[in-house]
N, CA and C atoms of all chains as a GROMACS GRO file, in nm:
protein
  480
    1UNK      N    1   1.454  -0.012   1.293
    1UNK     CA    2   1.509   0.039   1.167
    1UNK      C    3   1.394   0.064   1.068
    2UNK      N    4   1.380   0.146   1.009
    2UNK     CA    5   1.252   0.236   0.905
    2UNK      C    6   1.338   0.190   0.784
    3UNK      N    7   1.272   0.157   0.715
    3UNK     CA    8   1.287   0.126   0.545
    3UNK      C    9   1.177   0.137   0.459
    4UNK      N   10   1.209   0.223   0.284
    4UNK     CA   11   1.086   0.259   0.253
    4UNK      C   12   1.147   0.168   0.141
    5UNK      N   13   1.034   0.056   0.064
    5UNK     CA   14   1.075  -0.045  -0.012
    5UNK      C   15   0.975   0.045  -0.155
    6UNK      N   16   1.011   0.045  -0.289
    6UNK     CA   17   0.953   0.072  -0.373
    6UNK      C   18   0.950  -0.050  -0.500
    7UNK      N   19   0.827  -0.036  -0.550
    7UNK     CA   20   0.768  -0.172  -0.649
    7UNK      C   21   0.710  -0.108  -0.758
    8UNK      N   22   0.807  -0.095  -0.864
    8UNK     CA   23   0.711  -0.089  -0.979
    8UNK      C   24   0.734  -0.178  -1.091
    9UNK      N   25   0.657  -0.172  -1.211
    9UNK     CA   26   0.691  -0.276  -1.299
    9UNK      C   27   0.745  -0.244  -1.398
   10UNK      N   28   0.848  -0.333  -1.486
   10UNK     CA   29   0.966  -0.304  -1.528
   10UNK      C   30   0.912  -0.247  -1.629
   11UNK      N   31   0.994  -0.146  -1.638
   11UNK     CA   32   1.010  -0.111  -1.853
   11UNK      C   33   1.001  -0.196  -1.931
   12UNK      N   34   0.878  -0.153  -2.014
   12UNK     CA   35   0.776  -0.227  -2.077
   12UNK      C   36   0.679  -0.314  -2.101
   13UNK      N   37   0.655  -0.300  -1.940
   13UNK     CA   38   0.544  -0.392  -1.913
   13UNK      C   39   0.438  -0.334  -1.903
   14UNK      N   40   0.310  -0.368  -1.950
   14UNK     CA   41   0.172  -0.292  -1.980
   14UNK      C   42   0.178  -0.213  -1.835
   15UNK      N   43   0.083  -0.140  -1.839
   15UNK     CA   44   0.021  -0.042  -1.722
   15UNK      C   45  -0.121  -0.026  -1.758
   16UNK      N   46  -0.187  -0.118  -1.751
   16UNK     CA   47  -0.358  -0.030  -1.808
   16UNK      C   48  -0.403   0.086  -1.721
   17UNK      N   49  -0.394   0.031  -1.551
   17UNK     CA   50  -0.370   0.150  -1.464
   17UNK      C   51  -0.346   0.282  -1.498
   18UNK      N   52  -0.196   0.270  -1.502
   18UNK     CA   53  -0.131   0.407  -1.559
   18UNK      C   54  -0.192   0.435  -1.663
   19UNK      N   55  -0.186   0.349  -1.786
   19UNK     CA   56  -0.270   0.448  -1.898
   19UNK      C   57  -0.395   0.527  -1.860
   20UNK      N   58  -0.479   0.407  -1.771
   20UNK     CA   59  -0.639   0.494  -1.772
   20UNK      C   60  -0.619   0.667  -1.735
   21UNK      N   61  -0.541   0.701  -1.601
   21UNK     CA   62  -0.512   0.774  -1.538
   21UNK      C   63  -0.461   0.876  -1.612
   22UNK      N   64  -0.352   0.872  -1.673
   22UNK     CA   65  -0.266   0.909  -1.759
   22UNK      C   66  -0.408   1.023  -1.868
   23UNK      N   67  -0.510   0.909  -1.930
   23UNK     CA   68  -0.537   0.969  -2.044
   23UNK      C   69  -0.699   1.045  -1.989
   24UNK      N   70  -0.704   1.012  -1.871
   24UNK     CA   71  -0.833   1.092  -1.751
   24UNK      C   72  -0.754   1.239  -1.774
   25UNK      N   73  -0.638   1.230  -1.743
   25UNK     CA   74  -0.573   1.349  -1.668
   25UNK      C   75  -0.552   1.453  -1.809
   26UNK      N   76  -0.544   1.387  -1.916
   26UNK     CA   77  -0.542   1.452  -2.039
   26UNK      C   78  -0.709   1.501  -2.069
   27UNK      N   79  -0.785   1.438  -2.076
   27UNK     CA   80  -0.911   1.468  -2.115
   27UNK      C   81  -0.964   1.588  -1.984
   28UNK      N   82  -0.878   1.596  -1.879
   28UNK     CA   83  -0.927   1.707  -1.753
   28UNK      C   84  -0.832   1.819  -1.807
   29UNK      N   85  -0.759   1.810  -1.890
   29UNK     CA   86  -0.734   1.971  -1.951
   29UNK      C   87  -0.565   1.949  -1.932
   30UNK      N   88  -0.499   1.860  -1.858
   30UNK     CA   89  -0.365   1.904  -1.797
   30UNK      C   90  -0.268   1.830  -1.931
   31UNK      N   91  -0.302   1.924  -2.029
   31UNK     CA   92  -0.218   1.898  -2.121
   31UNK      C   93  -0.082   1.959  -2.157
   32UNK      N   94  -0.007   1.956  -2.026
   32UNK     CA   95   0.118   1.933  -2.036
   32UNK      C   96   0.188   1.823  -1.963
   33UNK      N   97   0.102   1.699  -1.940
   33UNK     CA   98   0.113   1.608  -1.881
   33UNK      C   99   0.228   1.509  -2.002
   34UNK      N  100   0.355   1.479  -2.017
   34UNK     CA  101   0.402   1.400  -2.148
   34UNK      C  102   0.445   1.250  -2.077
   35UNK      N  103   0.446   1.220  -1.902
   35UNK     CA  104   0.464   1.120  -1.899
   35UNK      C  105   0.419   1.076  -1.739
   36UNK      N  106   0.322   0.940  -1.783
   36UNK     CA  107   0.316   0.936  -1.613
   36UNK      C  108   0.318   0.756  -1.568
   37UNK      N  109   0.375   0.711  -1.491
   37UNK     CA  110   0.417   0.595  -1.449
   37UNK      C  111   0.379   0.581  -1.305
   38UNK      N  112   0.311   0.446  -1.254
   38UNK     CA  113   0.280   0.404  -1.147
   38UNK      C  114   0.340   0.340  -1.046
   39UNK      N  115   0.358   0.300  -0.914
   39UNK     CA  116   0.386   0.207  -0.837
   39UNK      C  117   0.356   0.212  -0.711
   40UNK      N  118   0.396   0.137  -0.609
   40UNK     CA  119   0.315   0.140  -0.478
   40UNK      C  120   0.519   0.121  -0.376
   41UNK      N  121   0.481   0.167  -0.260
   41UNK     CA  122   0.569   0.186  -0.151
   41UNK      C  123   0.526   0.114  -0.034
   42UNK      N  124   0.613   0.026   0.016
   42UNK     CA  125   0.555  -0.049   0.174
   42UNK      C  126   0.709   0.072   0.284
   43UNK      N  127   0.597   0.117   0.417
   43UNK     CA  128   0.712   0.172   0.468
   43UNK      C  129   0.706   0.064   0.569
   44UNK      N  130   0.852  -0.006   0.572
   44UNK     CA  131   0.823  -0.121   0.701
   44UNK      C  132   0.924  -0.055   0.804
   45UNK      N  133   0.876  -0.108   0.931
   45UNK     CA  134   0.966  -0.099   1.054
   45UNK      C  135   1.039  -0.218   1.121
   46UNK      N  136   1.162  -0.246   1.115
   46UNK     CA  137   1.196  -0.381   1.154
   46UNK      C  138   1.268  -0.350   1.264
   47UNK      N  139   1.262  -0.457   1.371
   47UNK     CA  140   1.336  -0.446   1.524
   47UNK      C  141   1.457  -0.545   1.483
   48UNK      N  142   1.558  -0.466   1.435
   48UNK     CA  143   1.709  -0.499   1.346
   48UNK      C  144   1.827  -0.428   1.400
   49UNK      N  145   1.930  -0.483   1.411
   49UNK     CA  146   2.040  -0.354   1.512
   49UNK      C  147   2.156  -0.344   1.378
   50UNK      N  148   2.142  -0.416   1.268
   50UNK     CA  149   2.174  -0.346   1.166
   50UNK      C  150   2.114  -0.312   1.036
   51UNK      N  151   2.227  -0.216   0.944
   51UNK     CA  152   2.130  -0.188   0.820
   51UNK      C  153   2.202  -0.334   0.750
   52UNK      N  154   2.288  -0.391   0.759
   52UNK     CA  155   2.302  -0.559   0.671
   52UNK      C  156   2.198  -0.630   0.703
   53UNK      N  157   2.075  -0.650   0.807
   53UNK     CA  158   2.052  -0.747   0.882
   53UNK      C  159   1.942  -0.640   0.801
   54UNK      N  160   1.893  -0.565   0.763
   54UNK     CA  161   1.754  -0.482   0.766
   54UNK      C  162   1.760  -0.523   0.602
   55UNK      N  163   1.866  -0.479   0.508
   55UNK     CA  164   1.834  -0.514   0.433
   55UNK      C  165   1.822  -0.640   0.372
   56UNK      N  166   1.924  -0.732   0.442
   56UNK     CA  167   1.894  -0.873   0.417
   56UNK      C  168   1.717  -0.940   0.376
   57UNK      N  169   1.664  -0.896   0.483
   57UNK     CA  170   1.575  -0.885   0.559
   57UNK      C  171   1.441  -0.838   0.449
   58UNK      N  172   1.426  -0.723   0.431
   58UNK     CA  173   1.375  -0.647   0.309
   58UNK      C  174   1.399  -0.724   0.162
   59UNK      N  175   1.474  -0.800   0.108
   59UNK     CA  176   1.549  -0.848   0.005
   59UNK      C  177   1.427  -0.943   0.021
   60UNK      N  178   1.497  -1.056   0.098
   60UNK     CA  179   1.383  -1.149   0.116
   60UNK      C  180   1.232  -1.141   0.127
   61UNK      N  181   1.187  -1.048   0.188
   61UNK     CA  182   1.022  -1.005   0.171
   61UNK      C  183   0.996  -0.966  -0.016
   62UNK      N  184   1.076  -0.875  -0.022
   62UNK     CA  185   1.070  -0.855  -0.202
   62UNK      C  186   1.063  -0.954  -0.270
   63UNK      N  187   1.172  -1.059  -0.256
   63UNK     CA  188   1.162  -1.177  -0.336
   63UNK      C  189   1.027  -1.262  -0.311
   64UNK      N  190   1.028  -1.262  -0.154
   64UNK     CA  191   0.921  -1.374  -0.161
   64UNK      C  192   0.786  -1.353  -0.158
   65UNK      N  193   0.736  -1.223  -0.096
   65UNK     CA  194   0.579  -1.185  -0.116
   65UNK      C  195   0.585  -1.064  -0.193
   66UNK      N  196   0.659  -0.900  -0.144
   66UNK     CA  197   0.594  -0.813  -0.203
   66UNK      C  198   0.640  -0.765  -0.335
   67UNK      N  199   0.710  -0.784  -0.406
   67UNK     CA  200   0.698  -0.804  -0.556
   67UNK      C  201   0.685  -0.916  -0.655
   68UNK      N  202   0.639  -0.912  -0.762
   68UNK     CA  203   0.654  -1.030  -0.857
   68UNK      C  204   0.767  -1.004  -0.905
   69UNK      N  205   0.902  -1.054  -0.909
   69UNK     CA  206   0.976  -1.046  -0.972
   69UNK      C  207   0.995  -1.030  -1.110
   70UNK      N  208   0.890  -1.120  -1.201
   70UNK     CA  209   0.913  -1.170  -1.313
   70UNK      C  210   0.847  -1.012  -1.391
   71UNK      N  211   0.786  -0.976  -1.369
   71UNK     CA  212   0.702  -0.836  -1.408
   71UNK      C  213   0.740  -0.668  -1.341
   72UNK      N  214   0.814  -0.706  -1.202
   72UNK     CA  215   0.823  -0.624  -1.150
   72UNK      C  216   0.975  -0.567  -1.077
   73UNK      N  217   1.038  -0.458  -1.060
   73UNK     CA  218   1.147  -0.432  -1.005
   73UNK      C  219   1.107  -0.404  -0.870
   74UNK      N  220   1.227  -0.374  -0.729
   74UNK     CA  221   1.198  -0.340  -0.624
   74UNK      C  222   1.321  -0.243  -0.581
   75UNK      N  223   1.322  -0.166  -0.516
   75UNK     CA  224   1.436  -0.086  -0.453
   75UNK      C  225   1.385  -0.060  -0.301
   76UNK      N  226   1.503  -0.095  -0.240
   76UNK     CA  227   1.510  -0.054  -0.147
   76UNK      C  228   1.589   0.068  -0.069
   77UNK      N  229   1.534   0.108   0.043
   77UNK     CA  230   1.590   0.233   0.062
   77UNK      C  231   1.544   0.303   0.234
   78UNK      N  232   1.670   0.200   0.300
   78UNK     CA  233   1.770   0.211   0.423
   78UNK      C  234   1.673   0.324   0.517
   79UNK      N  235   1.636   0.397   0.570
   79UNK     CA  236   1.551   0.537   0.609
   79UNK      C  237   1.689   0.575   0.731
   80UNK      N  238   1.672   0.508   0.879
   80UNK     CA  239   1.737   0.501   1.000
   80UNK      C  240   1.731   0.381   1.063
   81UNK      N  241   1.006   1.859  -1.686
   81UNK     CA  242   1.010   1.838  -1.535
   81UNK      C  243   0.959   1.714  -1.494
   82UNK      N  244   1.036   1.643  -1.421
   82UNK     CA  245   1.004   1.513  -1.353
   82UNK      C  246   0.966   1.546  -1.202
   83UNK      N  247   0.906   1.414  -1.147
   83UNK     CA  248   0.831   1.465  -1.031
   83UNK      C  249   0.740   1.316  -0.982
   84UNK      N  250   0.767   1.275  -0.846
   84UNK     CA  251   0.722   1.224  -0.815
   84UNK      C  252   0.600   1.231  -0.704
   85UNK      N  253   0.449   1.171  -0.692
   85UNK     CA  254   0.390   1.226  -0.646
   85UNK      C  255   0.382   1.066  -0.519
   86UNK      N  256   0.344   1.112  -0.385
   86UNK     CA  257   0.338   0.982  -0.337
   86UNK      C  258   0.214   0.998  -0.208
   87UNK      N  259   0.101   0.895  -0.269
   87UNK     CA  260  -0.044   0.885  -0.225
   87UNK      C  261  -0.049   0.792  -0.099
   88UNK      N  262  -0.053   0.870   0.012
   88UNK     CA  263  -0.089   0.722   0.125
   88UNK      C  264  -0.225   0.714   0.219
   89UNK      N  265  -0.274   0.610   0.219
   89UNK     CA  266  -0.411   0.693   0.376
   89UNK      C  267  -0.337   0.777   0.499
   90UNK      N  268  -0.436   0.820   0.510
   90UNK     CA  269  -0.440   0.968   0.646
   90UNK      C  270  -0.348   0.829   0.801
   91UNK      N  271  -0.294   0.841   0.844
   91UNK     CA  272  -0.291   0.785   0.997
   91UNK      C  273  -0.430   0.770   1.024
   92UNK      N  274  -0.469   0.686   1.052
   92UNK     CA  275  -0.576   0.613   1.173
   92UNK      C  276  -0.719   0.540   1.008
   93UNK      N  277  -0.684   0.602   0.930
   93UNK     CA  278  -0.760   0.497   0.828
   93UNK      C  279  -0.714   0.346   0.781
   94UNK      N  280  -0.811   0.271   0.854
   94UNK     CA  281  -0.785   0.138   0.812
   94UNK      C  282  -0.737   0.111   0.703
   95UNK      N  283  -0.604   0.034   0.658
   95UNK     CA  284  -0.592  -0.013   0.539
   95UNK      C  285  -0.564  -0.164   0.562
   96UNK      N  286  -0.664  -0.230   0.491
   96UNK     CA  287  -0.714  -0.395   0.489
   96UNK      C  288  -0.564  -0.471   0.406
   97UNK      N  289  -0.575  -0.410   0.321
   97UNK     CA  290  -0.429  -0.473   0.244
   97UNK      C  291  -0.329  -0.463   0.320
   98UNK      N  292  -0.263  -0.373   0.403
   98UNK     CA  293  -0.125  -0.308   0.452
   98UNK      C  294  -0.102  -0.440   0.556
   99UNK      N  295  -0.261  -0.478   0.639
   99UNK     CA  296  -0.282  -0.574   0.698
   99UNK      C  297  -0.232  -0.692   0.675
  100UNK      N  298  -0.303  -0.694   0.600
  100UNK     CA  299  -0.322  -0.887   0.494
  100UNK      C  300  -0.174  -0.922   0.480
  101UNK      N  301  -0.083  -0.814   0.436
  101UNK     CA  302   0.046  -0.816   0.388
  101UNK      C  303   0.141  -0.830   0.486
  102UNK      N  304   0.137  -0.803   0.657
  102UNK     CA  305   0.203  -0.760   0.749
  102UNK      C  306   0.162  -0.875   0.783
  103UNK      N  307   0.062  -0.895   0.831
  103UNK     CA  308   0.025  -1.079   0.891
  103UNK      C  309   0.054  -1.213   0.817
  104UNK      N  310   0.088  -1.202   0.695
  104UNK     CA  311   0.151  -1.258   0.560
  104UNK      C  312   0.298  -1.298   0.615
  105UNK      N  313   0.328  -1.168   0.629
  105UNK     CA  314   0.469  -1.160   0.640
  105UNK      C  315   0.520  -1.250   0.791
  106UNK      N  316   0.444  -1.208   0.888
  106UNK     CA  317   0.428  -1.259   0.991
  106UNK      C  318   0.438  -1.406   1.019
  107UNK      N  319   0.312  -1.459   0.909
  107UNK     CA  320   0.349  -1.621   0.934
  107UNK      C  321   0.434  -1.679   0.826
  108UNK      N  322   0.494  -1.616   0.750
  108UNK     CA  323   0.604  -1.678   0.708
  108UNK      C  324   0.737  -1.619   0.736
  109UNK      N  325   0.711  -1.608   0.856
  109UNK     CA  326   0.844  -1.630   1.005
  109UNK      C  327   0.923  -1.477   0.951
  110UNK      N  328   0.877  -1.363   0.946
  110UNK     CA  329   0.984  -1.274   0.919
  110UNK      C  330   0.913  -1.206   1.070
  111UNK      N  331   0.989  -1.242   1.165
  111UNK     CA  332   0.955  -1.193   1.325
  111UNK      C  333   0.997  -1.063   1.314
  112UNK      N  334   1.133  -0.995   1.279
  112UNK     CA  335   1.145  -0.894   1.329
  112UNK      C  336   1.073  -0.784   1.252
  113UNK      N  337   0.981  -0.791   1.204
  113UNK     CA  338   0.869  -0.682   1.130
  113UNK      C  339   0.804  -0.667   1.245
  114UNK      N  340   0.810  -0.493   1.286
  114UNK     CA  341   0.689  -0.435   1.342
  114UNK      C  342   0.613  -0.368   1.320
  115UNK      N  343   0.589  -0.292   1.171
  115UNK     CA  344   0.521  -0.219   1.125
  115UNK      C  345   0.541  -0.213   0.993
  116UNK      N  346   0.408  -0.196   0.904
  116UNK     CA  347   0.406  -0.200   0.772
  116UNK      C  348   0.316  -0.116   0.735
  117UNK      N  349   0.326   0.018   0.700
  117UNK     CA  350   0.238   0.096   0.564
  117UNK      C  351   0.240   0.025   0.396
  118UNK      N  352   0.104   0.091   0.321
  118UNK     CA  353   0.141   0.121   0.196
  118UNK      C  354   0.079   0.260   0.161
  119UNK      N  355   0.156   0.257   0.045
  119UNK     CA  356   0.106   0.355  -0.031
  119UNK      C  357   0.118   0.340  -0.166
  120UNK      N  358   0.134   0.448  -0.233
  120UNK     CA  359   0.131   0.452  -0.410
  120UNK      C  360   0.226   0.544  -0.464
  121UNK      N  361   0.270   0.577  -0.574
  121UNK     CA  362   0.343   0.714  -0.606
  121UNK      C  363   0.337   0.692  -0.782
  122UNK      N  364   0.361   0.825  -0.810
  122UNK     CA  365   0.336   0.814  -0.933
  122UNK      C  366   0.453   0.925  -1.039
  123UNK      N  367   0.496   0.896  -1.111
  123UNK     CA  368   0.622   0.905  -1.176
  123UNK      C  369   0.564   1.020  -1.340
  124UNK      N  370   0.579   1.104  -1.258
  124UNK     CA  371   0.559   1.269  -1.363
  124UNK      C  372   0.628   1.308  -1.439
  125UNK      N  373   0.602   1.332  -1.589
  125UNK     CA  374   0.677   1.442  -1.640
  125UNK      C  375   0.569   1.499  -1.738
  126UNK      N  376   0.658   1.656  -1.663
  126UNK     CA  377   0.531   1.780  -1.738
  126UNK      C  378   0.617   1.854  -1.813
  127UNK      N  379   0.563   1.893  -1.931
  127UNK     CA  380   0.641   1.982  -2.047
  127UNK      C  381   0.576   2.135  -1.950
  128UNK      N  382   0.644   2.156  -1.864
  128UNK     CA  383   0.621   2.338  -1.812
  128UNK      C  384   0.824   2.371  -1.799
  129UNK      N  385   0.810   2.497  -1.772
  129UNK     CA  386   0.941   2.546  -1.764
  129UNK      C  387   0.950   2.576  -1.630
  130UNK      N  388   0.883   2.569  -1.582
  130UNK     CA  389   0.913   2.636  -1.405
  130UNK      C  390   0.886   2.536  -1.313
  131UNK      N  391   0.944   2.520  -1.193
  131UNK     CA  392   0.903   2.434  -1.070
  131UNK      C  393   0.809   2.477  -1.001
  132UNK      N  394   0.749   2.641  -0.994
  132UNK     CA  395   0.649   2.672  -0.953
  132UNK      C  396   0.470   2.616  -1.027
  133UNK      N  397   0.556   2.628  -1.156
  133UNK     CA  398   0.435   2.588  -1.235
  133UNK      C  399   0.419   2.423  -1.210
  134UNK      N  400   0.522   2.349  -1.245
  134UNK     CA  401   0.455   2.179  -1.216
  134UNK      C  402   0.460   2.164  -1.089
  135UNK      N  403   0.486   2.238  -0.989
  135UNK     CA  404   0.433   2.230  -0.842
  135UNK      C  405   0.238   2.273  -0.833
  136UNK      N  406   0.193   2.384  -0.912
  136UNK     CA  407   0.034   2.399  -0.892
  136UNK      C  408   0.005   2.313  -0.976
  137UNK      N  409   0.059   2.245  -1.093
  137UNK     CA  410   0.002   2.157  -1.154
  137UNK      C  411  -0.040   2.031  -1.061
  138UNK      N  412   0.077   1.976  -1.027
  138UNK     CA  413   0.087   1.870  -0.964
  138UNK      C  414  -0.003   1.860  -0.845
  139UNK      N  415   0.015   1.979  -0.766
  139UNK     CA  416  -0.125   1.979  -0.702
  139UNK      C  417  -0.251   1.955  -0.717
  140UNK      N  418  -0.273   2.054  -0.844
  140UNK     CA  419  -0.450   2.070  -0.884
  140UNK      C  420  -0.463   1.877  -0.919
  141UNK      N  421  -0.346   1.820  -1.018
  141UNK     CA  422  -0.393   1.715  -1.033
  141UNK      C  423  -0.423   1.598  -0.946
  142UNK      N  424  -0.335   1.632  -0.805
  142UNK     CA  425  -0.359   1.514  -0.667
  142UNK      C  426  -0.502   1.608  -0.616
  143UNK      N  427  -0.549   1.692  -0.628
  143UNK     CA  428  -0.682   1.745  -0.535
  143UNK      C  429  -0.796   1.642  -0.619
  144UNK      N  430  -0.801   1.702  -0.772
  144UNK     CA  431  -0.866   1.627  -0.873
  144UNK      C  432  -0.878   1.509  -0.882
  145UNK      N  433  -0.818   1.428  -0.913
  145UNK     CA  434  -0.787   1.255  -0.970
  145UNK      C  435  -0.659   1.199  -0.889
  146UNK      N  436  -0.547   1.270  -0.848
  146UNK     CA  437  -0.490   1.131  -0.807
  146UNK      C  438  -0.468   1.084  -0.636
  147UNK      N  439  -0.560   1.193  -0.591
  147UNK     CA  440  -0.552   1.137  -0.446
  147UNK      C  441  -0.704   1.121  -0.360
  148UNK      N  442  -0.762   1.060  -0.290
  148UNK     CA  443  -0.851   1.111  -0.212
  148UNK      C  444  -0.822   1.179  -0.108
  149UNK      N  445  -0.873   1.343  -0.113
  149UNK     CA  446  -0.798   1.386  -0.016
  149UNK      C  447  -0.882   1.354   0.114
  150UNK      N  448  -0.995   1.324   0.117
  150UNK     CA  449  -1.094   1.283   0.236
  150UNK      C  450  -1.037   1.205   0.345
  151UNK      N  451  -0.940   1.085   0.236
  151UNK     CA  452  -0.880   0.975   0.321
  151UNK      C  453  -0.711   0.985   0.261
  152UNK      N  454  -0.695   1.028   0.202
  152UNK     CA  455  -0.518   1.007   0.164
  152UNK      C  456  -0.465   1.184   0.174
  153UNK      N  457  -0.328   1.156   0.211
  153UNK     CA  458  -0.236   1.220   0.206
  153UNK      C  459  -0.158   1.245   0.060
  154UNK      N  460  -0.122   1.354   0.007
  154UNK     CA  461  -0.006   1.326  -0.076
  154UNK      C  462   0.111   1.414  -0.057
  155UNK      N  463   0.210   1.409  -0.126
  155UNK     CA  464   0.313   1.469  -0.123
  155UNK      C  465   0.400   1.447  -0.281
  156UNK      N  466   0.417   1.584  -0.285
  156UNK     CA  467   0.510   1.610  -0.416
  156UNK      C  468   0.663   1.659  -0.402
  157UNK      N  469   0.710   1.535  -0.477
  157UNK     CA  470   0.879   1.629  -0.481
  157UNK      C  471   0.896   1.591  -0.639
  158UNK      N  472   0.940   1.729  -0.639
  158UNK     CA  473   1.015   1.750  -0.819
  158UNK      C  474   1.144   1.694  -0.797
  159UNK      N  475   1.176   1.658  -0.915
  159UNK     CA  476   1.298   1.603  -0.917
  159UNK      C  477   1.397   1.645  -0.990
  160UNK      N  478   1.363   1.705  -1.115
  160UNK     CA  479   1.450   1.804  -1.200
  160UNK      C  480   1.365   1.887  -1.321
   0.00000   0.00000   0.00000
């Protein structure tokens, strides 16, 4: 089963990242740039014969290693 | 126009983290993981009127600053 998990951090939590990028991309001319936001994607493959058992599965990795909860949201998202 | 852009290494470039994170996962007993990518993506909005136009935008800006194209892939989908 393919699942693409997405992690970014919640509304209103700093981004120095994003800003740097953000204000690079302004100073390179692309000034119609009005908004830009960051995050990272794990595509995992799990040997699962369902999508309850896949996302169960995914839930728990989110909670317990690949996001910080306290700073960060996660979505998940089922593939095949 | 919104638009998400999403940065990953090429197939066959080592990624040390994707690692660290999959063998992580590994010994804290999540067996049925057989495969783990990452990547990045980044959350656009451009004051243009056309999808043609924040499509070459969006480009010129992943050739420029937000991707290595040497070693990463990207891919753009507009969103509205």
């Amino acid at each position: 089963m393919k699942a693409r998990v997405y992690v970014q951090l919640k509304p209103g939590v700093l981004d120095p990242e994003a800003s740097v990028v953000s204000k690079t991309l302004g100073t390179m001319g692309f000034d119609t740039l009005s908004k830009l936001d960051m995050g990272k994607f794990f595509d995992i493959e799990l040997d699962v014969d369902s999508t309850e058992k896949a996302e169960a599965t995914l839930k728990e990795m989110c909670e317990k290693l690949l996001s910080n909860t306290v700073i960060e949201n996660y979505k998940i998202e089922i593939q095949s």
